[in-house]
Structures are given as structure tokens and as C-alpha cells.
C-alpha positions as CSV (number, residue, x, y, z in Angstrom):
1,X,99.7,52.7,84.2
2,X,103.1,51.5,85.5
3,X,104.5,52.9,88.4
4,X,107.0,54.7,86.2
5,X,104.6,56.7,84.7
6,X,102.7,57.6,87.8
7,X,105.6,59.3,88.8
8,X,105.4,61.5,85.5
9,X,101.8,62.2,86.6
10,X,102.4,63.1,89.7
11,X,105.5,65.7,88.9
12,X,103.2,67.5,86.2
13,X,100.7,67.9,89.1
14,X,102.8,69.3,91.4
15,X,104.4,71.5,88.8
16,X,101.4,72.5,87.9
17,X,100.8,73.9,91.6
18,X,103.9,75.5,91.7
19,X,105.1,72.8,94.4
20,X,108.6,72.3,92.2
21,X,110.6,70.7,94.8
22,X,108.8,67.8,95.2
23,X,107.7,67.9,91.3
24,X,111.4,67.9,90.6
25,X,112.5,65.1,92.8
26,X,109.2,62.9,90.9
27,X,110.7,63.8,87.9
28,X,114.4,62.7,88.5
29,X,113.5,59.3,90.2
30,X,110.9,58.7,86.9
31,X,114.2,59.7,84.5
32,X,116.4,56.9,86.9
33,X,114.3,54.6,85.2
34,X,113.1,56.1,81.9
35,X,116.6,58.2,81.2
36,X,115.5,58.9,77.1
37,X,111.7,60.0,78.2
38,X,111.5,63.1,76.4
39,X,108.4,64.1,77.7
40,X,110.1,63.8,81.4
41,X,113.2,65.3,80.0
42,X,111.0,68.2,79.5
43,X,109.2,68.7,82.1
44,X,112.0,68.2,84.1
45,X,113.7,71.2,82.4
46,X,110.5,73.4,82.7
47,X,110.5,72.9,86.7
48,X,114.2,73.8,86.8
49,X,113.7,76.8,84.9
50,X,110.7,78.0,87.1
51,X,113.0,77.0,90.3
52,X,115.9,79.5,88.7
53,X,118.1,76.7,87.8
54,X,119.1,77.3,84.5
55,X,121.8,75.5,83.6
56,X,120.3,72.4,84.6
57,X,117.5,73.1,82.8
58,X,119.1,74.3,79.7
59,X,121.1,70.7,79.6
60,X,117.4,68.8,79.9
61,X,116.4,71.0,77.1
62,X,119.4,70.2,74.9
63,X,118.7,66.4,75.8
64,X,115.4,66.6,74.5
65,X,116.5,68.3,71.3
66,X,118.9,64.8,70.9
67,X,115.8,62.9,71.8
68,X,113.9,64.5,68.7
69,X,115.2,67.2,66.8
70,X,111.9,67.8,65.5
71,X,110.7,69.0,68.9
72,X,110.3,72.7,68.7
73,X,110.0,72.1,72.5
74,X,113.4,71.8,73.1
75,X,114.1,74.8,71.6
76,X,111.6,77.2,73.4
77,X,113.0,75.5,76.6
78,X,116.1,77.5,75.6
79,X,114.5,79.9,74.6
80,X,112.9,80.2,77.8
81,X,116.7,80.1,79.6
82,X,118.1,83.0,77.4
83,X,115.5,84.9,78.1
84,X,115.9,84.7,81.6
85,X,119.6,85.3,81.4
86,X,119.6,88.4,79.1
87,X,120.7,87.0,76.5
88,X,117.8,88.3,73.9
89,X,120.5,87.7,70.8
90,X,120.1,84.2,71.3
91,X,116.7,83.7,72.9
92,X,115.5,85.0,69.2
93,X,117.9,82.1,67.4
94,X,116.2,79.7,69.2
95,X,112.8,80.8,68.9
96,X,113.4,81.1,65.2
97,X,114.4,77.4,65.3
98,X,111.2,76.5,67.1
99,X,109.1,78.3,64.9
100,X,111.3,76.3,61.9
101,X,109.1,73.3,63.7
102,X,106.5,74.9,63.9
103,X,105.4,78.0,61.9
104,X,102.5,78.9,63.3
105,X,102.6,78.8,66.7
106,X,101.3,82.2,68.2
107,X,102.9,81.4,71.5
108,X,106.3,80.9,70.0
109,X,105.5,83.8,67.9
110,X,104.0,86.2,70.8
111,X,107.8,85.4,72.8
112,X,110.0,86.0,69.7
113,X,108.1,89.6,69.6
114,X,108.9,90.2,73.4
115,X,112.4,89.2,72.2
116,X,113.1,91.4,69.9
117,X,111.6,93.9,72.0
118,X,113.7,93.6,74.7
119,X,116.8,94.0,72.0
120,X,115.6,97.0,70.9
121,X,114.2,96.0,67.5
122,X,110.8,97.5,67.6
123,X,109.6,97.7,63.9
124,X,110.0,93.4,64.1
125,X,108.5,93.0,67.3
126,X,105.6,94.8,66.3
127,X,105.5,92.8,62.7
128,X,105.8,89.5,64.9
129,X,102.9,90.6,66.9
130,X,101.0,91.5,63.8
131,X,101.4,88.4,62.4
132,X,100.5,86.4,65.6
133,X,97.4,88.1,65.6
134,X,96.6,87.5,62.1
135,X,97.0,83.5,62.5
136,X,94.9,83.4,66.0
137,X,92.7,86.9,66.6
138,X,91.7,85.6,69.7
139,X,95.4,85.6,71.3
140,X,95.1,87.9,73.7
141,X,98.9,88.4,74.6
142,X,100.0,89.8,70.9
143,X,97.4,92.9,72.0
144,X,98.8,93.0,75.2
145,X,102.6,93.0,74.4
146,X,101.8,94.9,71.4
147,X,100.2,98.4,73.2
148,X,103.2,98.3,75.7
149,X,105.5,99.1,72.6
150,X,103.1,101.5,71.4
151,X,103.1,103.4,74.5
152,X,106.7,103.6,74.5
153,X,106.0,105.4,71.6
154,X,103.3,107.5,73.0
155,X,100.4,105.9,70.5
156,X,98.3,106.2,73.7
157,X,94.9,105.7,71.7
158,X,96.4,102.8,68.9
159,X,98.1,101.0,72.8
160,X,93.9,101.6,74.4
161,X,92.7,100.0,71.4
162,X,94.6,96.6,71.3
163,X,94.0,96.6,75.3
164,X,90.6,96.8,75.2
165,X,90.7,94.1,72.9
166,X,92.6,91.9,75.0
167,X,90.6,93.0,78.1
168,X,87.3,91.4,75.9
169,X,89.5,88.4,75.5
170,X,90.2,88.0,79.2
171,X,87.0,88.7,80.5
172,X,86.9,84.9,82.0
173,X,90.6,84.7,83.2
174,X,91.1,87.1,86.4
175,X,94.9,87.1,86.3
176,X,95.7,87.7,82.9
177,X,92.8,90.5,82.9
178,X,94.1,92.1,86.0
179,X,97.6,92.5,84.2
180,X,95.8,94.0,81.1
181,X,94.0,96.8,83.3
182,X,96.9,97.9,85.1
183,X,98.6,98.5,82.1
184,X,95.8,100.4,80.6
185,X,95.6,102.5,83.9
186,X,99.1,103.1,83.1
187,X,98.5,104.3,80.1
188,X,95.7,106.6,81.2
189,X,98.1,108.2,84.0
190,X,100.8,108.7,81.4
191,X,98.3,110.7,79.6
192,X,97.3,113.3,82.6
193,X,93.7,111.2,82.2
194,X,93.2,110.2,85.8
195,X,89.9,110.0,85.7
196,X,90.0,107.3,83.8
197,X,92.7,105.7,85.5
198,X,90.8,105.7,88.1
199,X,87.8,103.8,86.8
200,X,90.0,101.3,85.9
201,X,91.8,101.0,88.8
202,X,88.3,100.4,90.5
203,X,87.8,97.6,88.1
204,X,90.5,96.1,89.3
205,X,89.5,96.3,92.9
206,X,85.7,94.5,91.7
207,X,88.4,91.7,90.5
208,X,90.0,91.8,93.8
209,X,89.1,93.7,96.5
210,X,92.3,94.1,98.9
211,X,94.8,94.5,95.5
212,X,97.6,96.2,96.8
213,X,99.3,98.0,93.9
214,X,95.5,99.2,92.9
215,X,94.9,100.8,96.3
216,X,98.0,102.4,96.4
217,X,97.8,103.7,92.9
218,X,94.3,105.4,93.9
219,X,95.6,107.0,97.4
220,X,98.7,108.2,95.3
221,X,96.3,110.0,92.2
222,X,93.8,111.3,95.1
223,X,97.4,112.7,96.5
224,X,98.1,114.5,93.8
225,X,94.9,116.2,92.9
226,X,94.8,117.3,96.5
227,X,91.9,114.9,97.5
228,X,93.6,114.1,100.5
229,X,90.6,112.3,102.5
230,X,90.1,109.9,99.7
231,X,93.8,109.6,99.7
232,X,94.3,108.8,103.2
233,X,91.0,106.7,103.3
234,X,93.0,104.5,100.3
235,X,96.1,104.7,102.5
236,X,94.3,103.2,105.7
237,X,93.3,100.3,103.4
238,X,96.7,99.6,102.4
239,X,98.1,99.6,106.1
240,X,95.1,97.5,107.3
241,X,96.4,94.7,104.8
242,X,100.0,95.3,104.9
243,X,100.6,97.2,108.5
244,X,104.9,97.2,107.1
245,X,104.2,99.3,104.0
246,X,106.3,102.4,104.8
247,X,105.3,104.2,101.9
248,X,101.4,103.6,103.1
249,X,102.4,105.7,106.2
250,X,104.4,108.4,104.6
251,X,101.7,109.2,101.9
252,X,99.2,109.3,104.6
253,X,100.8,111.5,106.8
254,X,101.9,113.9,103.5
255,X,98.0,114.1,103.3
256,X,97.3,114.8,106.8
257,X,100.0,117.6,106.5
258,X,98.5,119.1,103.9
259,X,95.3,119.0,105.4
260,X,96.8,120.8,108.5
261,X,97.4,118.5,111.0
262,X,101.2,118.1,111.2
263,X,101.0,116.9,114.7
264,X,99.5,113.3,113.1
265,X,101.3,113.5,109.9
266,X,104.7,113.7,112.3
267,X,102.7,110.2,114.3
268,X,102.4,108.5,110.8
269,X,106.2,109.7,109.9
270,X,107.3,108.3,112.6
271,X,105.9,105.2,112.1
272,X,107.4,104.8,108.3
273,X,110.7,105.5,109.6
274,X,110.4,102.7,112.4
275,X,109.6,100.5,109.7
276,X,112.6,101.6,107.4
277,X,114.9,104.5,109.3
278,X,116.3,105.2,106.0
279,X,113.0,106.2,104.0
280,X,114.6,109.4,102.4
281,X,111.1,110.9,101.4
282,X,109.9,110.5,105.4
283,X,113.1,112.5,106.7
284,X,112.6,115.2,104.6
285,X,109.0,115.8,104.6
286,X,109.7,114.8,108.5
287,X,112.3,117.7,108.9
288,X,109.9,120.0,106.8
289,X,107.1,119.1,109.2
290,X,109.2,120.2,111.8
291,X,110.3,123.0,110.6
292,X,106.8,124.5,109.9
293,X,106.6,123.8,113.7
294,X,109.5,126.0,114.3
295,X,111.5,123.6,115.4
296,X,114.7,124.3,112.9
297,X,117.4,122.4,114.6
298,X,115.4,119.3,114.9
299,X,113.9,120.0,111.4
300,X,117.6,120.6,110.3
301,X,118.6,117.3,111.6
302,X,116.4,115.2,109.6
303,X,117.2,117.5,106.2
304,X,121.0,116.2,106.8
305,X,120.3,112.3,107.4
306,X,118.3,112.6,104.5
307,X,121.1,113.6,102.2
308,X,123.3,111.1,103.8
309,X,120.9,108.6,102.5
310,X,120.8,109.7,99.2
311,X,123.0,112.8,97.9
312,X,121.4,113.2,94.5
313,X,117.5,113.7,96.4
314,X,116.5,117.2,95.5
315,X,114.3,118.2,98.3
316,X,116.5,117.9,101.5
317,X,118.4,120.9,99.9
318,X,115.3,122.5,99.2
319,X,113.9,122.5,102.4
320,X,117.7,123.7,104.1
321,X,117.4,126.5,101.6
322,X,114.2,127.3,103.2
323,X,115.3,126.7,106.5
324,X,118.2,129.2,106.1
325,X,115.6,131.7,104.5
326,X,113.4,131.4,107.8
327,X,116.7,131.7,109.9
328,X,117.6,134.9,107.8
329,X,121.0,132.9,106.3
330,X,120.6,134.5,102.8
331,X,124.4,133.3,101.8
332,X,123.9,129.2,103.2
333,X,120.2,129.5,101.5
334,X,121.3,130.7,97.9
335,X,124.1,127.6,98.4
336,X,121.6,124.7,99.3
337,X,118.9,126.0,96.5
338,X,121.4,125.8,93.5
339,X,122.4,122.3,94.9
340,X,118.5,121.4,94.8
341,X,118.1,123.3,91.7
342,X,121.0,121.4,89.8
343,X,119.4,118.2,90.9
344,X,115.9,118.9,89.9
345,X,115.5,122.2,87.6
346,X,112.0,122.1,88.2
347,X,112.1,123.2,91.6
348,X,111.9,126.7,90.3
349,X,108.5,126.7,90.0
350,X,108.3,126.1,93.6
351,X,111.3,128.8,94.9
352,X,109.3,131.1,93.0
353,X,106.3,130.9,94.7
354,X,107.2,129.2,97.9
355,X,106.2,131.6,100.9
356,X,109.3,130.6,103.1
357,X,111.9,132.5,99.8
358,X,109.8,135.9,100.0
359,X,112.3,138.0,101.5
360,X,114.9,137.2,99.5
361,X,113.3,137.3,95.9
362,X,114.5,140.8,95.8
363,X,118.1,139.7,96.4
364,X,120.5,139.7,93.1
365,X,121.7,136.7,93.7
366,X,118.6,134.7,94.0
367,X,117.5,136.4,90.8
368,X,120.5,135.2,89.3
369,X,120.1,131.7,90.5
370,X,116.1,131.1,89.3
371,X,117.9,132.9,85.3
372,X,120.6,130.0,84.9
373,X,120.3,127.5,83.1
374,X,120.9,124.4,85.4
375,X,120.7,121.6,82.7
């Protein structure tokens, strides 16, 4: 092999291990000698692409296409490029070109279906998919990309079906199988099934022990069915790995709060909003902590910096309306409820329950408040 092509070798090794700077500077010095190499014209446009460069790498696709315009390479390199840049429209032309070159490519055919997904044509995408899985029913991705249309649809049982297919197809290829059960978790917390979701959440920890995204997904369901020492349990895990996770810190101390100690659900507060000062969740659950300590002018503090973070959060109001209830403030209390309550109807439920609003559910103009219609 002449030293030439020893540097082609070399760049699709190092592409290959995602190393692209140094797999891009082998491929340019092999194209200095070898300038109409359409196989390093390629490549060289494939490592630009992954490195963001995509104007570069749309050119080395074009040059292929004038090397050979049989290629179909050339034009799933652009493709690739449109895709990237949002331009779906012409992602599809081009993948119809390639697929010109070769019709029965279920890769080519599996991205023209994400294509036409992402513009909003979901009758073709799912025909495309359909077809890909006809020619190769061992394709795993068609299954994949196919059930996250059909949950967008709410097929929930047709989108389980082709996952668990594709999770049979994976079984052998950790990465590609991880992707496949979060989306079925997905699917099972879309439909209210979380004991399911968490089974497969738990296969996904058996893949890899310390995932991330899985242990948080299992502290947050435990959260909201009120297991809160599984949740926190989960939460620990996540800071252990990843001690700058804010959210790991806020969810925890939510659970401790609710399982009455505030005093260490204000610690772990604390702690998120070191991390990020502006964590709008962690100011108002902070100032709602405080204020079940009595402490309303601190607790009032926290309520306000939290709506200077974000004006459209629901809950800061909330909370003030309760705070003005405690104080006995029936006018300020009726004015920062409607605020919540035209941010987030469904705070209702709550005002109409919530032990802090008692004394003033006999007052006409809460009454009022919970009978309009704030949509």
C-alpha cells in the first residue's frame, strides 16, 4: 500500500473513533495528492459533517457527485447536511435521488421516513417505513422510527409492538437497545403505566448501571406516587455520579419535605441554588418551605425572585396567594391566585383543597375566582 493510501486508512480509523481532527487533517494531506479520490472526497465530507462543518462538507459531497454521478453516496452526504440544517424540503430531494441509485437501500429509505416526518408528512413517513421493513425485516430502525410517530398519535399498543420488535433486534447492540427502551419507557409514562415504565427503566440500568437519565426518571416516578424514600434513594445515586445536578438536589429535598423534614429539604435547596441561583422550581418550593416555617418575609423573598426569573411560572403566585391567606391579606391573595390561575388552570384543584385557602373559601370573591373560566 503506498503511503498515499495509508493516509486514507488511517483517517477512516480515526473517524471511526470519533478523533475528527486528526482524521480530517489525514484526509486533506491524502486529497493534496489524490485530489479526484472519491472515496477520500467522501470521507472527508462525512468527518466535516460530524465536526459541524457543513458547508465544507456539503462542497466534498457535491465533488463526489462530479466524480461519479452514479454514487448515491454523494447524495445522502447532502442529504445528511440538509437534515442538519432544517432544511427537510430538500433533505427528501436528495434522498429521493439516492434511492434513484439505489432503490432498495433501507438505510436511505429509514432517513427519507425521518424526513418526511420532520416536515410533517406522516401518512409517507409511515409508508416509507413500511416499505423499509418489508425489503429488510430485520432493520431495526424502521420499528424504531416508526412507534415514535405512532405515539404521536397515541397508538400506544401498535408503537409497544414495533419496539419490542426492535428491542429483539438489538438485543446484541447496547446503544442502539438503550435508545429503544427509553423510548418505550416513554411510552409507558405517557400512558399513566408506571409500573411498567419502571421495569424498563430497570432494564436499562442491567445495561448500564450509573445511566443518568434512567436514575433520574425512576427518582422522579417514585416522586410522584409519593414513594419518597425510593425517590430520594434514586436522587442520592444521581448526585453521587454527577454532584452539579441541581435538579438531583431539588427533587430530593421536595421528597424530604414531603416526608416532613423541611429543615434538610431547606440544606438540599440550598445546595441546588449554589449550583444554579436561578433554579425557579428551588425558590419557590424554597420560599414555600419557609413559609411552612413561618418565616413569611423570608418565604416572601424567594416567591418574588422566583417570578423575576420567570414571569409565566405558576406556582410563585400560588404560594404569595397562600402567603397572603396565612397573613390574613384576603384582597393581595385573591390578586396573586387569578395570576396563578391564568397561568396554570389546573391549580384549582389545589386552591380548593389546599389547607392554607380555608378561611377564605367562604369569601365571594374567591368563589367567583375558582367559577371563571381562565382559558
Amino acid at each position: 500500500m503506498s503511503d498515499g493510501y495509508q493516509l486514507l486508512e488511517q483517517g477512516e480509523r480515526l473517524l471511526a473513533e470519533n478523533r475528527l481532527d486528526e482524521a480530517i487533517e489525514r484526509f486533506r494531506r491524502f486529497l493534496d495528492d489524490f485530489p479526484d479520490d472519491l472515496e477520500g472526497q467522501y470521507q472527508l465530507g462525512i468527518a466535516l459533517y460530524e465536526k459541524g462543518e457543513l458547508e465544507e462538507a456539503l462542497l466534498r459531497f457535491a465533488r463526489v457527485r462530479v466524480l461519479n454521478p452514479t454514487d448515491p453516496r454523494s447524495y445522502d452526504g447532502m442529504a445528511l447536511v440538509m437534515m442538519e440544517k432544517g432544511d427537510f424540503g430538500e433533505a427528501v430531494r436528495y434522498y429521493k435521488e439516492a434511492l434513484e441509485r439505489d432503490p432498495e437501500n433501507v438505510d436511505l429509505l429509514n432517513e427519507l421516513g425521518i424526513a418526511y416526518h420532520e416536515l410533517g408528512d406522516e401518512d409517507t413517513a409511515l409508508a416509507i417505513y413500511e416499505r423499509a421493513i418489508q425489503l429488510e425485516p430485520n432493520f431495526g430502525y424502521p420499528y424504531y422510527n416508526k412507534a415514535r410517530m405512532l405515539v404521536d398519535k397515541g397508538r400506544y399498543e401498535e408503537a409497544i409492538a414495533n419496539l419490542e420488535i426492535a428491542i429483539s433486534l438489538y438485543k446484541g447492540e447496547r446503544e442502539k437497545l438503550t435508545d429503544v427502551l427509553f423510548e418505550l419507557a416513554g411510552v409507558y409514562e405517557d400512558m399513566m403505566d408506571d409500573t411498567k415504565a419502571v421495569e424498563v427503566y430497570g432494564e436499562i440500568l442491567m445495561l448500564e448501571l450509573d445511566n443518568l437519565e434512567a436514575l433520574v426518571s425512576l427518582g422522579s416516578i417514585h416522586l410522584d406516587n409519593c414513594e419518597y424514600e425510593k425517590a430520594v434513594a434514586y436522587f442520592d445515586r444521581v448526585i453521587k455520579l454527577d454532584p452539579q445536578n441541581d435538579s438531583a438536589y431539588l427533587e430530593k429535598g421536595y421528597a424530604l419535605g414531603c416526608m416532613g423534614d423541611v429543615d434538610t429539604e431547606l440544606e438540599y435547596l440550598e445546595k441546588c441554588l449554589a449550583i444554579n441561583p436561578d433554579n425557579k422550581y428551588a425558590l419557590s418550593n424554597k420560599g414555600a418551605a419557609l413559609m411552612e416555617q413561618g418565616r413569611f418575609e423570608e418565604a416572601e423573598v424567594f416567591f418574588r425572585r422566583a417570578i423575576e426569573v420567570d414571569d409565566k411560572y405558576s406556582w410563585p403566585y400560588y404560594n404569595l396567594a397562600c402567603l397572603c391567606a396565612l397573613r390574613g391579606d384576603k384582597e393581595s391573595c385573591i390578586s396573586h391566585l387569578k395570576q396563578a390561575l391564568e397561568l396554570d388552570p389546573a391549580l384549582k384543584e389545589d386552591a380548593l383543597r389546599d389547607i392554607c385557602l380555608e378561611k377564605l373559601r367562604r369569601s365571594e370573591a374567591f368563589r367567583r375566582l375558582l367559577e371563571e373560566d381562565t382559558h
